[in-house]
Structure formats: C-alpha cells, structure tokens
C-alpha positions as CSV (number, residue, x, y, z in Angstrom):
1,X,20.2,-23.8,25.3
2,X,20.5,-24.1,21.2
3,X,17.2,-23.4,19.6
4,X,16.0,-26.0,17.3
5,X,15.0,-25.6,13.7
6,X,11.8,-26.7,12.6
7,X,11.6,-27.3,9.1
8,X,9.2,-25.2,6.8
9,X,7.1,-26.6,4.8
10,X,6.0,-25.2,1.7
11,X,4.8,-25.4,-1.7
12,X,6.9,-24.8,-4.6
13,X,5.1,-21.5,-5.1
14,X,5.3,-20.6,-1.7
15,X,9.2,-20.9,-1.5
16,X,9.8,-19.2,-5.4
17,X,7.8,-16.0,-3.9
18,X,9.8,-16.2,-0.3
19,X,12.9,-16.3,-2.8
20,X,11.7,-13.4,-4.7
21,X,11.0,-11.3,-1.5
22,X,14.3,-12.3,-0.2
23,X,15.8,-10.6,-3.2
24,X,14.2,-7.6,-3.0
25,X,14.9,-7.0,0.8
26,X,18.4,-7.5,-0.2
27,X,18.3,-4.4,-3.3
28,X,16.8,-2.3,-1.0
29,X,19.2,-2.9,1.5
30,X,21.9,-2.4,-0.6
31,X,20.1,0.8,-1.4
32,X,20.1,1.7,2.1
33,X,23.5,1.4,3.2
34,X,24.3,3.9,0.4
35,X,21.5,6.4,1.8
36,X,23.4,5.7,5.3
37,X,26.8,6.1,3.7
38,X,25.4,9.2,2.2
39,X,24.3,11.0,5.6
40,X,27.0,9.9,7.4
41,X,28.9,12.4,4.9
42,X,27.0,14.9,5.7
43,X,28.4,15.7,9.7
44,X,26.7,15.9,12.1
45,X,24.8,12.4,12.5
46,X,23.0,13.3,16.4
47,X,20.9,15.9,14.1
48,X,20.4,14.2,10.8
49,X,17.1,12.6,10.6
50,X,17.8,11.2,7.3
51,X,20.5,9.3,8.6
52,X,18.7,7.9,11.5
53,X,15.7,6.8,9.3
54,X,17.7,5.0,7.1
55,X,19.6,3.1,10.0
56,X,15.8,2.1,11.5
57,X,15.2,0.9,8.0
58,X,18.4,-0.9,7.7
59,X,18.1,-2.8,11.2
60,X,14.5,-3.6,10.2
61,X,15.9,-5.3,6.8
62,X,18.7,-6.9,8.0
63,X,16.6,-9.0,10.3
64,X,14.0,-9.6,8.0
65,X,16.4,-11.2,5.9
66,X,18.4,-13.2,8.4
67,X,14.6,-14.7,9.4
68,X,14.1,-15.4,5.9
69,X,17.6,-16.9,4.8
70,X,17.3,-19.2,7.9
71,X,14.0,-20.1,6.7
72,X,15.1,-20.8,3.4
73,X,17.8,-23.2,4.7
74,X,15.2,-25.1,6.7
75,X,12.5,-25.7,3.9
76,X,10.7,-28.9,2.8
77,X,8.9,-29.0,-0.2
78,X,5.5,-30.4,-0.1
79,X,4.9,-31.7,-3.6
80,X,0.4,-32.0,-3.7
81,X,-1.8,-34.2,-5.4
82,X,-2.7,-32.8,-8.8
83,X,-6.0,-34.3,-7.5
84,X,-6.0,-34.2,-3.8
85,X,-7.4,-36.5,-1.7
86,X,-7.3,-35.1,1.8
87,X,-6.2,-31.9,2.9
88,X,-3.1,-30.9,2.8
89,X,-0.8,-28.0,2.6
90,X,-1.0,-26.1,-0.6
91,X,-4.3,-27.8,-1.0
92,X,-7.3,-25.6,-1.0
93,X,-10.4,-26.9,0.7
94,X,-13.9,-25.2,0.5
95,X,-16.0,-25.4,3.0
96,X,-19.6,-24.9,4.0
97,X,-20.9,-23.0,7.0
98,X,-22.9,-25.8,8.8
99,X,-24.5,-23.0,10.6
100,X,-25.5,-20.0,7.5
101,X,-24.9,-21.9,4.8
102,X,-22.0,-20.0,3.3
103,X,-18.9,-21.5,1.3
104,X,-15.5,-20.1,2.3
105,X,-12.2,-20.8,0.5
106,X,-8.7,-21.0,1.9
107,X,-5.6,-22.4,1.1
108,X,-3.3,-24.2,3.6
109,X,0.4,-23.4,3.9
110,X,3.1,-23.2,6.8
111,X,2.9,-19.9,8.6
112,X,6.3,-18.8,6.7
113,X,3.9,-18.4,3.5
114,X,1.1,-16.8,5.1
115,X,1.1,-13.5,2.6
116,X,1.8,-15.3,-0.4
117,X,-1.3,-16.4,-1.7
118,X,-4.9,-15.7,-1.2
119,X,-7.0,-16.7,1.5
120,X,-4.3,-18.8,3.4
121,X,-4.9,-20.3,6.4
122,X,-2.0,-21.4,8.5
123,X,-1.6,-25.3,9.7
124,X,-0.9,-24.1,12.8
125,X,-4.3,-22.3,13.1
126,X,-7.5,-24.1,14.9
127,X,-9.2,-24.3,11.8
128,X,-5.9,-25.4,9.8
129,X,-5.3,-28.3,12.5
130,X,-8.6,-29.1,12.3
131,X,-8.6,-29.3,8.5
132,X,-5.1,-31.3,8.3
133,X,-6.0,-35.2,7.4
134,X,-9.7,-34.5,6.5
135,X,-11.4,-35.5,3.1
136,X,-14.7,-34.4,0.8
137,X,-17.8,-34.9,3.5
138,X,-16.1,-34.7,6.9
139,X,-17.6,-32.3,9.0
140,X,-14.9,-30.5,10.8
141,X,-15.2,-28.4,14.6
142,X,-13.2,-25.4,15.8
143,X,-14.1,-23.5,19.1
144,X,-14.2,-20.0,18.2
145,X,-14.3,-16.8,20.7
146,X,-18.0,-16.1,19.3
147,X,-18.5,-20.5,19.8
148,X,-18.5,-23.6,18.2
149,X,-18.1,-23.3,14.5
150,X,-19.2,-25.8,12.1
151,X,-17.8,-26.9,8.4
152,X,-18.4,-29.3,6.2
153,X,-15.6,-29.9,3.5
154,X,-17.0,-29.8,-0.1
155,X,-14.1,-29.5,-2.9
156,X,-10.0,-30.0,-2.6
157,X,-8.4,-28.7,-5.6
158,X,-4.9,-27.7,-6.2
159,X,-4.0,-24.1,-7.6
C-alpha cells in the first residue's frame, strides 16, 4: 500500500526556518561522514567508539533530513490576514481562562513547525481543532485529562 502525502501547511516563516534547519543538518552531516571516514582509518572499527558514535549520529541525520526534504516538497503556504478575522494558522489567538481568569497566547501552525516559534500550538491538537474557524468572543471547549476547559478568544493578531 503507497502512503499518501499530506500537504504541510505553513507560514512563510515557518518554511524559511525548516529551510534553515535543513541546511544545517546537511553541514553537519557532511561533517560527520568525514569524522566516519576518519575512524574508519584508524583499524579496527568493532573497538572504536568514535567511529560507532559518529555512524549513530549519521543514521540519526540522514533521516531527519529525508523527513524534512519530503516535507519540504509537500508544503502549502498559508498566506494570513495582516488583520485576521478568524483563526487560522500562523494567526495567534489569546485567550481567556473562563475558569481563573488568566490570558494565554499561542500561535497555530501545522505540527511540521511546532519548534519554530513561540508558544505554538499544533492544528491537530484538541485545543488547535477547537480554535480552527473561531473569531473575537466565541467561547471555545476542549476536554482535558484534569476536565472541561473553558476559553474565550479575545485578540487575533499576526506576528
């Protein structure tokens, strides 16, 4: 059975820091093999730490960027309101703590830019889904293990 891409949505700044990591992975990688080349050189490779560390590393990279460059491939990007009207990804929503009064922040984005900005909160989260569509005033629902929380959204702004 073929798997099936689902395309990633993101904001421009999402994808230009998902770029930048990308590139990174790949300099150390590059990095890496020459560590690997290195200890291979050096005999005896069931005994050499060095060179088994590095390989660990190296798998661990290559994947990361094969998960990323197919990412990359697969992205849409979601171009916000300067003013937003309803939440969105890359919008940021803050919301009020029907319960304790409190204001929390977050920012929504596809779960492929989760680490890339501060406070995100992925659409695919109970809270994101919940969010998704809502505007200024609505009063928003998400069973949580500790119960039934309760938001009301007060301010979308852009970032």
């Amino acid at each position: 059975m073929a798997s099936v891409m689902l395309k990633v949505r993101l904001t421009q700044q999402g994808f230009e820091r998902l770029q930048a990591e990308l590139e990174e992975l790949k300099a150390r990688r590059a990095k890496l093999r020459a560590e690997v080349g290195a200890a291979r050189e050096q005999g005896d490779l069931r005994e050499n730490a060095g060179y088994h560390a590095a390989r660990e590393a190296l798998g661990w990279i290559d994947a990361r960027i094969k998960l990323m460059e197919d990412r990359l491939t697969e992205v849409e990007i979601v171009e916000p309101d300067a003013v937003p009207k309803q939440v969105a990804i890359g919008v940021t929503v803050t919301l009020m703590n029907l319960d304790d009064g409190t204001e929390d922040h977050y920012t929504l984005v596809d779960g492929a830019e989760i680490g890339t900005r501060e406070n995100p909160i992925s659409i695919n989260s109970p809270l994101g889904r919940a969010l998704l569509g809502k505007t200024v005033g609505d009063t928003v629902e998400v069973q949580a293990p500790r119960g039934l929380m309760r938001w009301e959204i007060i301010e979308l702004r852009m970032e």
